[in-house]
C-alpha atoms as a printed R data frame, in Angstrom:
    type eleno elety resid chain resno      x       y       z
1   ATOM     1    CA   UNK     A     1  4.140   3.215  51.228
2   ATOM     2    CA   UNK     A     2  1.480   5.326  50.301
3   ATOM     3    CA   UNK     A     3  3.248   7.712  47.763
4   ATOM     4    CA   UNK     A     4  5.299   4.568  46.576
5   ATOM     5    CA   UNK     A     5  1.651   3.007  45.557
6   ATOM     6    CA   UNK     A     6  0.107   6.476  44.127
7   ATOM     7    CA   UNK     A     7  3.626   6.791  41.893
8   ATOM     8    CA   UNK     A     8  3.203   3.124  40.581
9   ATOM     9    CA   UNK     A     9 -0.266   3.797  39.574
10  ATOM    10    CA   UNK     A    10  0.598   7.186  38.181
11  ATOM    11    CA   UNK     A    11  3.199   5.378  35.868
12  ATOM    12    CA   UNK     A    12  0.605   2.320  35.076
13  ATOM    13    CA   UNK     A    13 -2.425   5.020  34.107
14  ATOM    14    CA   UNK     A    14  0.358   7.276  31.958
15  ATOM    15    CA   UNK     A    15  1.660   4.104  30.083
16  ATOM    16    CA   UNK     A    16 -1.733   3.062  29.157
17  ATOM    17    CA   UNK     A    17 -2.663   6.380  28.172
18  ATOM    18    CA   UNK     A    18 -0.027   6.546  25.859
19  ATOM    19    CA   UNK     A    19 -0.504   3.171  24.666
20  ATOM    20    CA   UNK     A    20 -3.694   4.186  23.716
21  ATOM    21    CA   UNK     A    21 -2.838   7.465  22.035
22  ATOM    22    CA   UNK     A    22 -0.524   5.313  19.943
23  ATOM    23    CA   UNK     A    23 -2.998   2.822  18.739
24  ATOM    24    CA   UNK     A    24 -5.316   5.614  17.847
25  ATOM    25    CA   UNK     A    25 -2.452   7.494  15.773
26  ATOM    26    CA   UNK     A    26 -1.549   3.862  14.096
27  ATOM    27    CA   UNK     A    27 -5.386   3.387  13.197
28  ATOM    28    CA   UNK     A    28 -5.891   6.922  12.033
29  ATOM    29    CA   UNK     A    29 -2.654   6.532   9.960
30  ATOM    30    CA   UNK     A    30 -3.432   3.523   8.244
31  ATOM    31    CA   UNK     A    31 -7.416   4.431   7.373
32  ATOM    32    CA   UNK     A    32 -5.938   7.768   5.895
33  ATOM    33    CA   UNK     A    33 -3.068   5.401   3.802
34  ATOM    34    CA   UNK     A    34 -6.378   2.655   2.501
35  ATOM    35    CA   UNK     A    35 -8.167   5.800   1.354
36  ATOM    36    CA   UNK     A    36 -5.287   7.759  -0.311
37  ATOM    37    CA   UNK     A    37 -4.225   4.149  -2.034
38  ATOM    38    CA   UNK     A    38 -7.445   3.253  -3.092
39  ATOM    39    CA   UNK     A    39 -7.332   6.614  -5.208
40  ATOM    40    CA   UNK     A    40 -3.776   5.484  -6.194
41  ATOM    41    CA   UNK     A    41 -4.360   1.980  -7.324
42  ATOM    42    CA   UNK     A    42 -7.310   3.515  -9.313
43  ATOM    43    CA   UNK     A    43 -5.057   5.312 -11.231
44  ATOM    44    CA   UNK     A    44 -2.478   3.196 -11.193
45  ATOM    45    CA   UNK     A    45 -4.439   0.589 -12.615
46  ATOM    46    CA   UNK     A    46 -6.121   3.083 -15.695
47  ATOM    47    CA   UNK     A    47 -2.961   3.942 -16.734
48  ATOM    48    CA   UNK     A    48 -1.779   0.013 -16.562
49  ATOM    49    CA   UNK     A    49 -4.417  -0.475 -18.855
50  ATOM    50    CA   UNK     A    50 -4.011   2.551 -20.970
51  ATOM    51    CA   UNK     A    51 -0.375   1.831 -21.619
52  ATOM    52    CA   UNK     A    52 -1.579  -2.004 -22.160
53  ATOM    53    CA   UNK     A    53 -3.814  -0.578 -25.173
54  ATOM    54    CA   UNK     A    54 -0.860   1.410 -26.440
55  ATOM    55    CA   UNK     A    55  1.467  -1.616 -26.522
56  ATOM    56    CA   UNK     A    56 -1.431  -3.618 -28.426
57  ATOM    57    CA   UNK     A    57 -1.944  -0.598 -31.251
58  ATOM    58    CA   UNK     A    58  1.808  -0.220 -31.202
59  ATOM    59    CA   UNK     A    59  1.811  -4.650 -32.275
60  ATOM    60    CA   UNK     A    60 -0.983  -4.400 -34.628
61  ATOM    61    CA   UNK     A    61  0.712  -0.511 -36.210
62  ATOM    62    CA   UNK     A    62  4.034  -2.641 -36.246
63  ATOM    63    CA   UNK     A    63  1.999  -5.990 -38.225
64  ATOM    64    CA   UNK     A    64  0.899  -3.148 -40.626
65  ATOM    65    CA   UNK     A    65  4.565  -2.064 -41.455
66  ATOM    66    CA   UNK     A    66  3.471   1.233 -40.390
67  ATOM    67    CA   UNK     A    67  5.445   1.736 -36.975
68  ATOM    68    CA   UNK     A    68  9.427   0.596 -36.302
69  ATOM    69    CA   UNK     A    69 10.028  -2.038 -33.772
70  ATOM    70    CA   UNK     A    70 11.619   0.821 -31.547
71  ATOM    71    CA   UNK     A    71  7.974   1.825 -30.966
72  ATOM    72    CA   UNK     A    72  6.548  -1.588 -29.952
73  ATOM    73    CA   UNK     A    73  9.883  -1.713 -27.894
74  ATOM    74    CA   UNK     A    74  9.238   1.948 -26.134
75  ATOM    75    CA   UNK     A    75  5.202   1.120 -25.690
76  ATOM    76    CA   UNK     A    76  5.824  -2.517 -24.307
77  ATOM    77    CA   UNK     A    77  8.459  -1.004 -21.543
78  ATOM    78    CA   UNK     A    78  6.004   1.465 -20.822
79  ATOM    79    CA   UNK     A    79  3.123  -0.953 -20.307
80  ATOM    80    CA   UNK     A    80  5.335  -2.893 -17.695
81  ATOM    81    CA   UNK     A    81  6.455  -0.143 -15.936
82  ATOM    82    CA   UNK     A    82  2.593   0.944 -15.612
83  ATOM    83    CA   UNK     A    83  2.005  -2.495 -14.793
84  ATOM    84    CA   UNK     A    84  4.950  -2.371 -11.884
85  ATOM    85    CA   UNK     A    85  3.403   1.367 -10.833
86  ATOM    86    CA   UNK     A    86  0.130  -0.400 -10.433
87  ATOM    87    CA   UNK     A    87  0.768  -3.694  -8.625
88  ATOM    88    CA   UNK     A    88  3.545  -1.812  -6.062
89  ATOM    89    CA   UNK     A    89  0.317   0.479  -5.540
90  ATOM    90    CA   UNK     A    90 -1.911  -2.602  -4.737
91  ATOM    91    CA   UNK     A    91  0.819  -3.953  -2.231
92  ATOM    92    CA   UNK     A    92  0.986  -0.700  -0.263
93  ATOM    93    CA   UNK     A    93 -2.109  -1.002   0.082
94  ATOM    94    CA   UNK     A    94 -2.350  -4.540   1.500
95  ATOM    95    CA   UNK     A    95  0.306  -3.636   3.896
96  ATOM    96    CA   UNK     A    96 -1.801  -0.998   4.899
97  ATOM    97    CA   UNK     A    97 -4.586  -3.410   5.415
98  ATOM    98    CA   UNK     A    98 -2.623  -5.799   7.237
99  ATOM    99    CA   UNK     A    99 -1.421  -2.866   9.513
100 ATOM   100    CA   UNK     A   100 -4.783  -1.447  10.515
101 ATOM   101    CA   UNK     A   101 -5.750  -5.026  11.238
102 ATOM   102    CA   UNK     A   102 -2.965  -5.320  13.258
103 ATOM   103    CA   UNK     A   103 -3.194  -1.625  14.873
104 ATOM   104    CA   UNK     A   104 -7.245  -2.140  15.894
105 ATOM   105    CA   UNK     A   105 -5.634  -5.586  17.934
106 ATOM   106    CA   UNK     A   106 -6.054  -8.192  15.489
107 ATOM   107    CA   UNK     A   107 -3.209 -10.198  16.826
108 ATOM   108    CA   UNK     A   108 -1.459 -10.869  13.765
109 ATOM   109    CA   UNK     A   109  2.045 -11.408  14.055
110 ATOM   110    CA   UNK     A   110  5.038 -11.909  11.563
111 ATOM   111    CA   UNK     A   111  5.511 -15.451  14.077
112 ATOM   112    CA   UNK     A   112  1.763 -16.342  12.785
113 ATOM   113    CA   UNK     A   113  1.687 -15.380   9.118
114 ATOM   114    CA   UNK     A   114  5.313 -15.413   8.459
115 ATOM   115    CA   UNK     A   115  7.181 -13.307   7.059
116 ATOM   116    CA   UNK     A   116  5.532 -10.601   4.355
């Protein structure tokens, strides 16, 4: 009864070991994804901007009779997909938010926020 006890609690201390070792990896994980996507959505958002600017010069070049509507057409789908770029950047990093929350124990579940 004595080994049967001692192999129970052997079992109990190794799945709480590696319980532990996983929530560790999962918080590690997700502070190294909020810093590396804060640097992202940085960029992501200059270049948003950037390309926003570009469209505008590429309305006001067009207003002038100076640039083709191809132009303002090319700019303008560049803007959105900057714009895209940037706000898939900011979503990453929410879910990354969301998951470090979730990895230090903060209880949320898909059952209490809904789905994301």
């Amino acid at each position: 009864m004595n080994q049967q006890a001692r192999a129970s609690y052997d079992e109990a201390a190794a799945n709480y070991r590696k319980t532990a070792l996983t929530a560790y990896q999962e918080v590690e994980d997700n502070l190294a994804a909020l810093h590396h996507l804060a640097d992202e959505v940085t960029a992501d958002e200059a270049a948003s901007k950037s390309a926003a600017s570009a469209a505008n010069h590429s309305d006001k070049r067009y207003d002038a009779g100076v640039a083709d509507y191809i132009e303002v057409t090319t700019t303008h789908t560049a803007a959105l997909q900057e714009e895209r770029d940037a706000i898939s950047a900011r979503v990453l990093q929410l879910n990354a938010a969301v998951a470090l929350v979730r990895a230090t124990g903060g209880g949320w579940t898909r059952d209490r926020i809904g789905n994301l």
